[in-house]
N, C-alpha and C positions, 0 to 999 in steps of 0.2 A: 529750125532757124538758127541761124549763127550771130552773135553780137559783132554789132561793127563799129568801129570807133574811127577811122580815118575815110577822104579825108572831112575833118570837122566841115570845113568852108561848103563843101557839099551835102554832108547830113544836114546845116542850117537854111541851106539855097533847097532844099526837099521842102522839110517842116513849113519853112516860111512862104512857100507854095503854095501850100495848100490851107494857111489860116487868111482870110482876106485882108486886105491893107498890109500885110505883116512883112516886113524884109528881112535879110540875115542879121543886117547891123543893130537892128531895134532888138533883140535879146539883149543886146551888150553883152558883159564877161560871164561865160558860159562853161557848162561840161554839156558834154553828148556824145550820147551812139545810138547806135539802132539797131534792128530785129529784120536778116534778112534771108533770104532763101534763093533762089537766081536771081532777085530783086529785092531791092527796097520794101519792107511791109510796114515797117513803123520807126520813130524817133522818137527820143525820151530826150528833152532840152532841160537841164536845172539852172535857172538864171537866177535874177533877182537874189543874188545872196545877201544874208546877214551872217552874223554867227553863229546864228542859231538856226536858222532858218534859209530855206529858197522856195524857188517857186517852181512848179513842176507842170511842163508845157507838152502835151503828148499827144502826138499827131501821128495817123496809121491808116493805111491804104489799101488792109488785108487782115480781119480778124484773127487770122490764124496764127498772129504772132503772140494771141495770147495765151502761151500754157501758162501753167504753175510754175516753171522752170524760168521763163521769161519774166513773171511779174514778180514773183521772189527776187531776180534780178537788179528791178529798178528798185526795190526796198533796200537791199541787202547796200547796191551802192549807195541812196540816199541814206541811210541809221548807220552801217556802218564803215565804208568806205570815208565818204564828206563827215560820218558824225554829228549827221542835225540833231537838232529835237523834236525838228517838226518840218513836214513838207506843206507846204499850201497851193489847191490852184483856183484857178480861176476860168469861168467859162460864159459865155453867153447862156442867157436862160433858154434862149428858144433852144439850143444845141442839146435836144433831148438825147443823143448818143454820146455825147462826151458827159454829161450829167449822170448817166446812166453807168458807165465806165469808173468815173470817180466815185460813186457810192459800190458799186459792187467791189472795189476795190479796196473799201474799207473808210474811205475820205468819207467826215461827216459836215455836214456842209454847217454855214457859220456866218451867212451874212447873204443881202442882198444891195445889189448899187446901181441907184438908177444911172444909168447913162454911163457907166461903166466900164461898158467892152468900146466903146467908138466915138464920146461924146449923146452917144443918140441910146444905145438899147443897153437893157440892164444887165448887171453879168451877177455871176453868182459863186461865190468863193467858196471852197472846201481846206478842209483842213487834216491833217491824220499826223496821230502825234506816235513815236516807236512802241510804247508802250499798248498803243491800240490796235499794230499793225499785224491782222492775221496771219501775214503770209510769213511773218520771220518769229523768232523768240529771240527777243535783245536780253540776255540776262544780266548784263551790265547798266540797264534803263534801272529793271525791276529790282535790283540790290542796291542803288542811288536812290530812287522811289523810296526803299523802305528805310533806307538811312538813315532817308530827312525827316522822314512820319517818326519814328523810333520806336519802328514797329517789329 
């Protein structure tokens, strides 16, 4: 599968497809690409920014877009492309395959909200901070880390 980055207006009119209620404009200010092979298999949306932080939206129409090579991908831009400290996402409880996705991805989850994802049903946030994230070795998290301990 190949990363695709244009055009955006289209990778967010995909994603926002296929989460209900959700339109392009409701991410607001965003990065994205996605994972494609003669089609579209997935899209990686990081919205919700702080400085520290976004929130990481991932919607996929084709499991096979997930090697190691693809999910090292969305890490390596989230730690160290953007530089977060932390990615967060968010999902409806019922949505046992996106819950299932964010924990085998290393995301540990960190809260529960009722009424959450739509006014009406709960959603359930996940968190993964660089220092946690299997798929890469950030040695610039873990030399700050020990900096601060004075370890």
């Amino acid at each position: 599968m190949n990363l695709v980055f244009e055009p955006k207006a289209g990778l967010l009119a995909w994603a926002a497809q296929r989460i209900p209620g959700m339109r392009p404009e409701d991410f607001g200010p965003c990065e994205t690409f996605g994972f494609a092979d003669r089609k579209l298999a997935a899209v990686a949306v990081f919205n919700n920014f702080r400085a520290f932080d976004a929130q990481l939206t991932f919607v996929s129409d084709d499991p096979r877009w997930a090697t190691r090579g693809n999910i090292r991908a969305v890490f390596w831009y989230a730690f160290e492309q953007l530089k977060l400290r932390r990615l967060t996402c968010i999902t409806a409880k019922g949505n046992k395959r996106a819950r299932k996705l964010c924990e085998g991805m290393g995301f540990r989850r960190e809260g529960t909200h009722p009424r959450g994802v739509d006014g009406r049903k709960t959603a359930i946030s996940y968190g993964l901070l660089p220092e946690h994230c299997k798929w890469l070795r950030v040695p610039h998290v873990e030399k700050e880390s020990i900096a601060a301990t004075g370890s």
